[in-house]
C-alpha positions in Angstrom: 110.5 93.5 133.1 108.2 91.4 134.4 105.1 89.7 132.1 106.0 88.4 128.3 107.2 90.9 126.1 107.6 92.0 122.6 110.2 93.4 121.0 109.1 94.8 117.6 111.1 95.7 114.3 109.4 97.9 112.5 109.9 99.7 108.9 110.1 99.6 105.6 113.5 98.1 104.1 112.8 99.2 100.5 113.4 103.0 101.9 116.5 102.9 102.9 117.1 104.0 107.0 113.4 103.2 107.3 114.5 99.8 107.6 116.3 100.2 110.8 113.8 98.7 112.8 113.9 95.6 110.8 118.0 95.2 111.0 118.3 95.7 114.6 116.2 93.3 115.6 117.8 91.1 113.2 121.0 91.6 115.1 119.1 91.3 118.2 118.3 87.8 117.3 122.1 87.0 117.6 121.8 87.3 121.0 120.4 85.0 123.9 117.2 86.2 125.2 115.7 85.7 128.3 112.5 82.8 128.0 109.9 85.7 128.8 111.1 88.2 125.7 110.0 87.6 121.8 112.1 89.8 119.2 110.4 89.7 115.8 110.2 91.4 112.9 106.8 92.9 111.5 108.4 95.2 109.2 105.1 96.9 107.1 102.8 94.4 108.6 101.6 96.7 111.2 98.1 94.7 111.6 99.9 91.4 112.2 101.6 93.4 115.1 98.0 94.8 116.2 96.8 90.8 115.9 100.1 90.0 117.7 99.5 91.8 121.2 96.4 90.0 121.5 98.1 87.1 122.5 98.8 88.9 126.0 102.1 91.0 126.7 103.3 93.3 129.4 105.7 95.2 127.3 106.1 96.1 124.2 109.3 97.5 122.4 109.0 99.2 118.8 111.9 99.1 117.0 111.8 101.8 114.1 113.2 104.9 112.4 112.3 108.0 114.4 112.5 111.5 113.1 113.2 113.8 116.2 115.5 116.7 114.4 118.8 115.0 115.7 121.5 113.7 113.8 121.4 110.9 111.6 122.4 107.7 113.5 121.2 109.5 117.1 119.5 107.0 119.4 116.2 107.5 121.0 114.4 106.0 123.9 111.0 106.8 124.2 108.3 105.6 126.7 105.2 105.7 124.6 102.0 106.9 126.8 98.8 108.0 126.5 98.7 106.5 122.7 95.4 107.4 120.6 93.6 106.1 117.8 94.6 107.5 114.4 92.5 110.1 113.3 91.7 110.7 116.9 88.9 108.5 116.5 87.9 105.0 115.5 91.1 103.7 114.0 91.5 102.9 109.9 92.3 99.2 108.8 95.1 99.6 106.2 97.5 97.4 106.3 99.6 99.8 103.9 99.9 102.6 106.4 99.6 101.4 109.8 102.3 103.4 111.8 103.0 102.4 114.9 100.2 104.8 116.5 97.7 103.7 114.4 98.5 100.3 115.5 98.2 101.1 119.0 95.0 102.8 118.1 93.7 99.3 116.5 94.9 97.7 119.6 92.4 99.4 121.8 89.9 98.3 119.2 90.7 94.6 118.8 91.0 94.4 122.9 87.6 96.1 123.7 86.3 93.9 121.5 87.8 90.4 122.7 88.7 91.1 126.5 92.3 91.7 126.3 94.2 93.8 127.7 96.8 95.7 125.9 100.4 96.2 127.0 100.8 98.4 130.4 104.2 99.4 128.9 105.1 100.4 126.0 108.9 101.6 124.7 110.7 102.8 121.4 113.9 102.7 120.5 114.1 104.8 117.8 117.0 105.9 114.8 116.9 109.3 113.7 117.4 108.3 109.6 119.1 110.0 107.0 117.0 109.3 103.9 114.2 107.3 103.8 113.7 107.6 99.9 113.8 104.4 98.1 116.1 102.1 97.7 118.1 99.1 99.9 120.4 99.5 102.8 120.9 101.7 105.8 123.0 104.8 105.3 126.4 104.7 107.1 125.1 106.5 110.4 122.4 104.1 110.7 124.3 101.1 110.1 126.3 102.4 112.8 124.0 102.7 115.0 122.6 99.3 115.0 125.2 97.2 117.2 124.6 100.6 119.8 120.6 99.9 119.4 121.2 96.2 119.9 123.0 97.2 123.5 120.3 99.7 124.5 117.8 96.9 123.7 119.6 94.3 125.9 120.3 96.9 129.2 116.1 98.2 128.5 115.6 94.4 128.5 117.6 93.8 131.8 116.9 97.0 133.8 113.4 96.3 133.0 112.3 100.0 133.0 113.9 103.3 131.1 116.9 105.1 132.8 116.6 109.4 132.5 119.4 110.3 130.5 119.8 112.4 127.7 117.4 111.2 125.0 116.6 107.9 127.8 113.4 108.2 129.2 111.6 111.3 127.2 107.9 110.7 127.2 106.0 111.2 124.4 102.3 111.1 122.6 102.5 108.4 119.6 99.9 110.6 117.9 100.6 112.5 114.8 
């Protein structure tokens, strides 16, 4: 990947697998990264991310729990295109539900209006959950699938781009 980039945890960890976000880029951290790459977590603090991007990267990689019908604990990477404001129009400033399309949505805000540009790619690696009711921890399958998400971080991060595979490279709208 050329340019700086971001690597994003996202998620709540007060709802259990919704936290997933949040503890793999925890165990990301673990590792040596390359000078150009930033791994941080934003957890709920989806406009801090949106505030975040202003400061100019190429890529950006959400972290997060992502419900696609698969088994708990499956893997997903997604490249992220043709993202829309929330509400399919001017995006809403609440800081207590900013998903990750609605902070791609306030991105295209905050940019047009200082001259930035927003990220020309755009990734999740996502964690199909098994509850995301409340309460602490990650349920077995997702726990499991953490040290597997950290590895699929690190290749994304050195190949640079997604491979095709079986989940690997789906495209999708981050629109609800």
């Amino acid at each position: 990947m050329s340019g700086r980039v971001l690597v994003a945890g996202i998620g709540n960890v007060f709802l259990g697998d919704d936290g997933f976000g949040v503890e793999a880029v925890r165990a990301l951290s673990a590792h040596p990264l390359p000078g150009h790459v930033e791994a941080a977590d934003f957890g709920v603090r989806g406009v801090h991310l949106a505030y975040q991007l202003l400061d100019g990267y190429d890529t950006l990689v959400l972290v997060d729990a992502t419900e696609r019908g698969g088994a708990p604990g499956t893997l997903y990477l997604i490249e992220a295109t043709g993202a829309a404001p929330a509400g399919g129009g001017r995006p809403v400033l609440d800081g207590h539900h900013m998903s990750p399309d609605a902070v791609l949505g306030l991105l295209g805000t905050l940019c047009a209006g200082t001259g930035s540009t927003p990220p020309r790619h755009i990734y999740v690696v996502g964690c199909e959950p098994a509850c995301v009711e409340e309460g602490l921890g990650l349920s077995a399958p997702v726990a499991a699938a953490v040290p597997e998400a950290v590895l699929m971080l690190l290749d994304l991060l050195r190949a640079g781009a997604a491979e095709p595979g079986t989940d690997a490279g789906d495209r999708c709208e981050l629109a609800n």
